[in-house]
N, C-alpha and C positions, 0 to 999 in steps of 0.2 A: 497719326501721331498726335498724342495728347500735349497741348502748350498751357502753362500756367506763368503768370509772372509772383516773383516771392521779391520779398524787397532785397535790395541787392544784400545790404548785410545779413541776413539770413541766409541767403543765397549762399553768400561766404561763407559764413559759418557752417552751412552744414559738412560744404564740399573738402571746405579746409583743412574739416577736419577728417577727412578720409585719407589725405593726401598723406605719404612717405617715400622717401628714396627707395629702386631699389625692385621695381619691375612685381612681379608676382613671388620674387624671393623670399621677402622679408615680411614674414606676415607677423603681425600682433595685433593683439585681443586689443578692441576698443574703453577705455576706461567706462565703467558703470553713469558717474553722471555724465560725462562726455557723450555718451549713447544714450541718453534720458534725453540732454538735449535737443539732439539730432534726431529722437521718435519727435519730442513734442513742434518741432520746426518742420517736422511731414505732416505734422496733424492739418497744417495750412493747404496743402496738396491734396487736391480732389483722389479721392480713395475708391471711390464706387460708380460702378460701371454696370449699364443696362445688361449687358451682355456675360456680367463673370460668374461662377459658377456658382457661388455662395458668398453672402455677408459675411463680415465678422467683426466682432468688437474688439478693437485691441487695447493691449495693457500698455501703456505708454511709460509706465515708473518699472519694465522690466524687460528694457530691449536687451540684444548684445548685439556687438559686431566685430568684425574682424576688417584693417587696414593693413595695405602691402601697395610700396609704390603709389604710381595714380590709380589705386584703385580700393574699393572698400566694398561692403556689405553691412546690414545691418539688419535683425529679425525683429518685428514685433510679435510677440505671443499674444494668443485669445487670451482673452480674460478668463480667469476659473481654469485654465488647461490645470489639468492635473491629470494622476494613472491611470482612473477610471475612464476618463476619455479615450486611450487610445486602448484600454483593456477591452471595451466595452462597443470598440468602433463596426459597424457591419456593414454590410456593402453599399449603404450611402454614405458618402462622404461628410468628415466632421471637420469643422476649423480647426486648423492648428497655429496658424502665423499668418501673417504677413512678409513678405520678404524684400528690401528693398538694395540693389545691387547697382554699381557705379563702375562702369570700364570692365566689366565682369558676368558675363551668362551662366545659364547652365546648356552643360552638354550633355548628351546620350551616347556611350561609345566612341567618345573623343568630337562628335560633333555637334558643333554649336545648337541651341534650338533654333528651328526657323524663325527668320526675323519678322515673317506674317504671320507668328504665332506668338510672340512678344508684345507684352504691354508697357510701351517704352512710354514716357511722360518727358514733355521738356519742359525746364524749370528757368527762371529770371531772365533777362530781357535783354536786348542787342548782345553787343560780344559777353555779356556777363551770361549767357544761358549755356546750362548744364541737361546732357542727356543720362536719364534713370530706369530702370527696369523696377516692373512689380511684380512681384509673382505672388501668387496666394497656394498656402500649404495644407493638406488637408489630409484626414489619414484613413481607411478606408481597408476591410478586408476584400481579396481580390476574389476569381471564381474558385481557387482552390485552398480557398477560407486564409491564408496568410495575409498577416498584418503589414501594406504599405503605406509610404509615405508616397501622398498624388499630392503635386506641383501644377498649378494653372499657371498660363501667360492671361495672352487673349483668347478669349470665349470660353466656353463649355468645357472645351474637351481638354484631359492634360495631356502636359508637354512630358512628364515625365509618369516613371512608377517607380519605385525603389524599394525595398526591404526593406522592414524594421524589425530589428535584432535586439532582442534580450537584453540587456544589461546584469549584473551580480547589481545591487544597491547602489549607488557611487554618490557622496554628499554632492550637493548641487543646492546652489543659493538660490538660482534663478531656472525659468520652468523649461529656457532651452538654453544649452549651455555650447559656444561654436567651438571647434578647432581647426585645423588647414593642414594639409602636407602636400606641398610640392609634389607634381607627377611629370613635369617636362617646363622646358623653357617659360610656356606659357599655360600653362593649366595647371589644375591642383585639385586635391578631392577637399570635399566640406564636410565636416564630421555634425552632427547638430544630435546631442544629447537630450533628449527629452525627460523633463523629471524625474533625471536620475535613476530610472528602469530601463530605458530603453534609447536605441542607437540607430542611425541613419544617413548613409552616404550619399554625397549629393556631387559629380563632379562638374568643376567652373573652370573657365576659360578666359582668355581674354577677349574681350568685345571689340567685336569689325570696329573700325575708326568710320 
């Protein structure tokens, strides 16, 4: 496990703002600057790792997120993502985000990822430290030429694979747009709109304490 110290008010700030009543029930979209802040207060948090699967640059003036209860999420987008990138994706894998998650995994068929396969970072120092996940998103035609969405933890290999589904046009201000719907007490699917063509299910859980 990766430990970084941020200074405590930031530290604050990021997590504070994650926070609302109300378990994985109550999900809402994270306010635009609200989420600009809370990319540029990651920007401080060591991002890159010998071991992950690909670089990426992210766009820091175009996160979103989604908060519910103690827990939140927040994507940074590559820079430049636009249609053609995921039009255009073949079976080496292209950056698409960054993803950073709080109280909150992703799972595979209701089960959590392996926690040896999670890029967990801990953040600020004595009782003020916070546990985060990273995951890096990346989009990639499979062997039988379909467009997914592959999710890294740690290392190389990913944690996930998912469909990406067509879209009809749909306005979109920003390059990936989140939504949520509740699937059980503690889990939910993540909906994450990509440039407005295209669609991609991601289900999240609540993270082991």
């Amino acid at each position: 496990m990766k430990s970084f110290s941020l200074p405590t008010q930031a530290l604050a700030f990021i997590f504070a703002s994650l926070l609302l009543a109300g378990g994985l029930r109550a999900q809402e979209t994270i306010a635009l600057d609200e989420a600009q802040k809370i990319a540029q207060k990651l920007a401080d948090v060591p991002s890159t790792f010998s071991d992950q699967a690909f670089t990426i640059d992210v766009d820091r003036d175009k996160p979103a997120g989604l908060k519910g209860g103690e827990a939140g999420l927040v994507v940074l987008p590559a820079k430049g993502l636009a249609a053609d990138t995921i039009k255009n994706a073949g079976k080496d894998v292209v950056p698409v985000a960054q993803l950073w998650t709080y109280k909150v995994t992703l799972a595979n068929s209701g089960t959590p990822v392996d926690k040896a396969k999670l890029r967990t970072i801990t953040v600020g120092e004595g009782d003020k430290t916070r546990t985060v996940q990273l995951f890096l998103i990346g989009v990639a035609k499979s062997e039988q030429g379909a467009t997914e969405l592959v999710v890294f933890g740690k290392g190389g290999d990913p944690v996930l694979r998912v469909p990406v589904t067509s879209l009809h046009e749909i306005k979109q201000d920003l390059p990936i747009q989140l939504s949520g719907r509740q699937t059980g007490d503690a889990s939910a699917m993540l909906t994450l709109d990509l440039v407005g063509l295209f669609s991609a299910d991601v289900a999240v859980v609540k993270a082991e304490e």
